[in-house]
Structure formats: C-alpha cells, structure tokens
N, C-alpha and C positions, 0 to 999 in steps of 0.2 A: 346390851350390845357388846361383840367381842369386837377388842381391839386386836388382840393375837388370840387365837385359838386357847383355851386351855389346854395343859398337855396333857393331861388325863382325863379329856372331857370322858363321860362314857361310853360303849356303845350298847346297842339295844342287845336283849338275850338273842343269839344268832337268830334269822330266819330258818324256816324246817328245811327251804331247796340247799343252804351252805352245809348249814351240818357241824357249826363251828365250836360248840359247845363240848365239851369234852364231859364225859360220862363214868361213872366208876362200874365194874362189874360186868355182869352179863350182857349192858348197855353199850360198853362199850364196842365189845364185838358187834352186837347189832348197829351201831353206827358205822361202824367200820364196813360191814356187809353191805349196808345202805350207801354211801360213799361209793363203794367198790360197783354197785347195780346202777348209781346212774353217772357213775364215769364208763361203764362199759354202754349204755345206750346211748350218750355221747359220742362213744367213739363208734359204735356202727353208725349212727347217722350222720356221720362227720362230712359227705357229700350231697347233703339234703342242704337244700337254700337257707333251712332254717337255721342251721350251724356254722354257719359260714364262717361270719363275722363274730359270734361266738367262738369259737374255737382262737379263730384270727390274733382276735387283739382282747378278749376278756380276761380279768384277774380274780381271784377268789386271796384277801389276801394278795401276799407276791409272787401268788404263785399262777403265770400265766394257763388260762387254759391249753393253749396250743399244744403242750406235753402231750397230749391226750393222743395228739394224730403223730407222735413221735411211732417213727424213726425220723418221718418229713419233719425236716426244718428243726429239727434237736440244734440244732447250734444256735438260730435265732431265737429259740425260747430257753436258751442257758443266757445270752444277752438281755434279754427280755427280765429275767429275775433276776440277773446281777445289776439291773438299773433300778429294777420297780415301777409300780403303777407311777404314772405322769396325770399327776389333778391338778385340774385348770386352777385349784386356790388351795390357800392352805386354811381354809374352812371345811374343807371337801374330803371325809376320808371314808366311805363306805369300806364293807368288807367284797361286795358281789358289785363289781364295776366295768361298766360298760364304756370304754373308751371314745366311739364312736357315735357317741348321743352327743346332742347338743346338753350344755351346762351351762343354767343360772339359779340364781337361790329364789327368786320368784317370777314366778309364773304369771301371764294374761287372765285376771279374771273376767273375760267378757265372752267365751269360746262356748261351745254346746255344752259340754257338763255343767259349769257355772248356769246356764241360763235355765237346765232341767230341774238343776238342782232350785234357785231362786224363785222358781214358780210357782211351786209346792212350799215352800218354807213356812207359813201359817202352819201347815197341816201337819207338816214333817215335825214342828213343833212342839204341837200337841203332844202326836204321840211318844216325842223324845222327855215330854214332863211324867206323861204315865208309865213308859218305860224303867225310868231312872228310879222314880217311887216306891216300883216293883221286883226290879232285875238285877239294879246297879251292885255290883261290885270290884274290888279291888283287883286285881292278879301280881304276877311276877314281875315284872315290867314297873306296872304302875307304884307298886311298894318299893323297888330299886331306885326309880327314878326321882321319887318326891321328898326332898330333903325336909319340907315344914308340909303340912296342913294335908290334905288329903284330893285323892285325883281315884274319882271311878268312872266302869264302862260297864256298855252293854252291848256286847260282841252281835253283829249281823253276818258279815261273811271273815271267814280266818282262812289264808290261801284255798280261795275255790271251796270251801266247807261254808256252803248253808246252815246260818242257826237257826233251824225251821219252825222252831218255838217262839225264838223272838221274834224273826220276819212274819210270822202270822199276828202279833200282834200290834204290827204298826204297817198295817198295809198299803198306806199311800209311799212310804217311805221307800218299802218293799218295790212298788210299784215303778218307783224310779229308779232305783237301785238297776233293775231290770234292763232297766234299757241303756247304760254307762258301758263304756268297755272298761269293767270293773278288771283290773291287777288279777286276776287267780290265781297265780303260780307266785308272789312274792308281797300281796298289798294285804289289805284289812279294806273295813268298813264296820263302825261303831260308833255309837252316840259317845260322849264323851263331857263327864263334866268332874271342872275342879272349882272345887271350895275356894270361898275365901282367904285372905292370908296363908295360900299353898306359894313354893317354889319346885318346879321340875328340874334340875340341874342339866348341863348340857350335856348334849350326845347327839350322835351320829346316829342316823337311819342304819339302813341293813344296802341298802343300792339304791343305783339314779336309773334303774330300771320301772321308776314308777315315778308318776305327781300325785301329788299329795290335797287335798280340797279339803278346807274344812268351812262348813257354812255355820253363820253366826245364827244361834236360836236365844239365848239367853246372855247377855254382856253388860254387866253392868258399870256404872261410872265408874272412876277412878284412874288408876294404875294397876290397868291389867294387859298384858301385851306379849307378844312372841317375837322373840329375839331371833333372826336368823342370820348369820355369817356376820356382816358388822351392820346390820341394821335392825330396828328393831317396829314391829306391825301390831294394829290393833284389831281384833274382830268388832263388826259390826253386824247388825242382827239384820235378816234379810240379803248378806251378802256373803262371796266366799273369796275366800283370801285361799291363791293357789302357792304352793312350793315345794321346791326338791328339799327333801327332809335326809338327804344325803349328807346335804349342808349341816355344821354345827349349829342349833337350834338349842332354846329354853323357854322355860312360861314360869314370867312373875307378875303372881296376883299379889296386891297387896289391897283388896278391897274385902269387902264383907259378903255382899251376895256371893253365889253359885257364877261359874262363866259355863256355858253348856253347848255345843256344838254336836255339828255331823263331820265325823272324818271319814273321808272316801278317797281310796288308791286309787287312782287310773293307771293302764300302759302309758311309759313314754310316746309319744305320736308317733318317733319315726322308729321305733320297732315294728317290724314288720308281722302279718300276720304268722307267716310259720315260725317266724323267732316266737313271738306271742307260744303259739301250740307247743312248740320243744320245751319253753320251762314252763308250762303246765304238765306237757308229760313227765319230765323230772321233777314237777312237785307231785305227780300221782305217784310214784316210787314211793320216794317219801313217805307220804299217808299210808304206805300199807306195809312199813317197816314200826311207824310211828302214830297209830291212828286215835288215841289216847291225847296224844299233846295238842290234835288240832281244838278239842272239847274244852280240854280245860283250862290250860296254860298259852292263848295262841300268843303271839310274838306282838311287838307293836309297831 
C-alpha cells in the first residue's frame, strides 16, 4: 500500500499510439515521421465527433493535444501546458490522459466483462496452465519491472495485433476474448503468471483510456496481493478484480506457488464509439511505421 506515491515509481515502456520512447539512429527519424503521420491525421479529422474531446482537453505528457487544431485557441493551449494535466490524485500519473473520463482505482466487478469472463474460468484455466508450460515468457516490461523472482506471459492480443498462434491454442479463451470490447488501440490481453517470492515495483499504466480485468485462475494462500493507489487487493480464483492501472499499482508475492491470471484491457465505457475508432486508426499508423514491436516486445 502507497501512503504517498513513490517519486520515481516507474512507468511502463511507452505504449506504441504515444510514441514516448526515444530511439537512437535511423529509428529515430522513423518515430519522428510516425509522430508527424498521426498528428497530421489528427488534425484533419479534428471536426469528426471522434476528436472532439480529444483534441479538447487530452494530454500526451504536458503537452495538451489542442496544439494540434492551432491557430484556434493557441492561447488557451499555451495556458493549458503552463498549468499541466489536472489528476484527480496524486496516485494517477499516466503519460496519454483523458481528462474527461470518469476516475477511480477500482472498478465494479459485477458488469458484463466480469460475468463473460467468470463463466468460462474452469476452461479459460485449463488452457492458461497449458499455455504457460508451452509459451510463457519473459519481455521488456516484465524483466524492467520485477525487482525479485520472476513474472512471465503469454501475449493474446498487443494493440489490435492477434496472436493467432496462441488464440488458436486456447480456444474457449479466444472465444470470449471475442466478444469483450477489447482496448485495440492502447490495451493488451495475456495470461499472466508470477512466481513465488517475485516483487513487481510500482509504476504507472500508459492511460485511463482503458480498465484493466484480471480474472483469478491460479492464487495461492499467503501474502500475495496488488497494491493499487493506497490500497491494497487480493485475487481470488473464479473472480475478476477490475482497475485503472493508470493508478500507481504493485504485486507482492511473498508465497511459494505460481499466482496466474487472465489480464484483459477493455475501452473506458464512456468513450465513445468514434473516439474508440480514432485511436485505433492512430494505432494502425503506428503498426505500419513499427510492425516488428507489436510481435515481439508489445508494451504492458
């Protein structure tokens, strides 16, 4: 549990829609070109319903999007970055943040995901032990983030990127996956399990443009739990423990089994559908500046 924020909690490797990562070489001109491609289809669609509010009140960082539909309204988006993003806590420090969402560190587990998800959890089980035996490993993320013991996955969807290898292997899973309004444009979905005596250190999600689901398949006794803003939650098997992972979050096992779950991104609810489609279309930019990173390094 955090009583104040650590000041250097971390944050996750940038998501691929920010762009935040800074690159040496050749890369970096191509980020820069990428950057440059989906602020310019930003700003032509800047009268579509889907950009509205986007444009409005979003920040990347402190830097409001608004700049975008500059020359309109340059003076309130010079005001706008000499104040900075306004977060409802000082738990709360995404890099891609959506002012206009509602904010809390957790979520109703009793709504339609939860209950699609809970239905299947036998099943989804199963194949997350055969998955894990077969597939599981480490990335960039997971190796930055675990100070003791060890934390792997088994990648299903990376921004809108089907892992068609693994969804065919765990079809019931796949199955319900299908019918979620899965995140494409900034969420994941992956089985996920940490070892015993692991710590994940805190950090900050990527934005409160998604909820976050993880349903309990494996938990064992102990002292294992996820720390989120100043509280701290335990998974339990057959149930999903929902939250804005925007919030400063951590996971201390100190037990000996495996703890193994399903994490699955949904949109926030009150994004709209065309906001939904605008950052999918700017994460389809993305993928085809960058379509290498969705395979093998995706974001978490």
């Amino acid at each position: 549990v955090f009583q104040t924020p650590p000041p250097r909690a971390s944050p996750h490797v940038a998501p691929p829609l920010l762009s935040m990562a800074a690159k040496a070489g050749p890369a970096l001109g191509r980020l820069y070109s990428c950057d440059m491609a989906m602020a310019s289809l930003l700003r032509a669609r800047r009268h579509e319903p889907g950009a509205q509010r986007l444009l409005a009140q979003a920040f990347i960082g402190r830097w409001p999007l608004s700049f975008l539909a500059a020359p309109r309204g340059l003076g309130s988006s010079l005001a706008r970055l000499l104040r900075g993003p306004r977060y409802p806590s000082e738990f709360v420090r995404p890099k891609f943040w959506l002012p206009f969402l509602a904010s809390r560190p957790v979520w109703p587990s009793n709504d339609a995901v939860s209950r699609a998800l809970v239905e299947h959890w036998e099943e989804i089980r199963q194949e997350f032990r055969a998955a894990i035996a077969e597939q599981a490993s480490a990335d960039v993320n997971t190796r930055s983030l675990t100070t003791r013991g060890a934390w792997r996955k088994v990648p299903l969807y990376s921004q809108g990127l089907a892992h068609e290898a693994n969804l065919a292997r765990c079809p019931r899973t796949a199955a319900v996956l299908r019918e979620l309004p899965l995140c494409r444009a900034l969420g994941m979905a992956y089985f996920s399990e940490i070892a015993g005596g692991s710590d994940v250190k805190a950090h900050f999600g990527p934005t409160n443009a998604r909820v976050r689901y993880h349903l309990g398949l494996d938990v064992p006794d102990g002292n294992v739990y996820l720390a989120i803003g100043d509280g701290a939650y335990r998974w339990a098997e057959g149930q999903t423990l929902a939250f804005d992972d925007s919030y400063i979050h951590a996971v201390k096992h100190e037990g000996d089994a495996p703890r193994g779950v399903l994490i699955v991104d949904v949109y926030h609810p009150e994004l709209t559908m065309e906001e939904r489609q605008l950052l999918e279309d700017l994460e389809a930019v993305h993928r085809g500046f960058f379509p290498a990173a969705y395979e093998k390094a995706p974001p978490h």
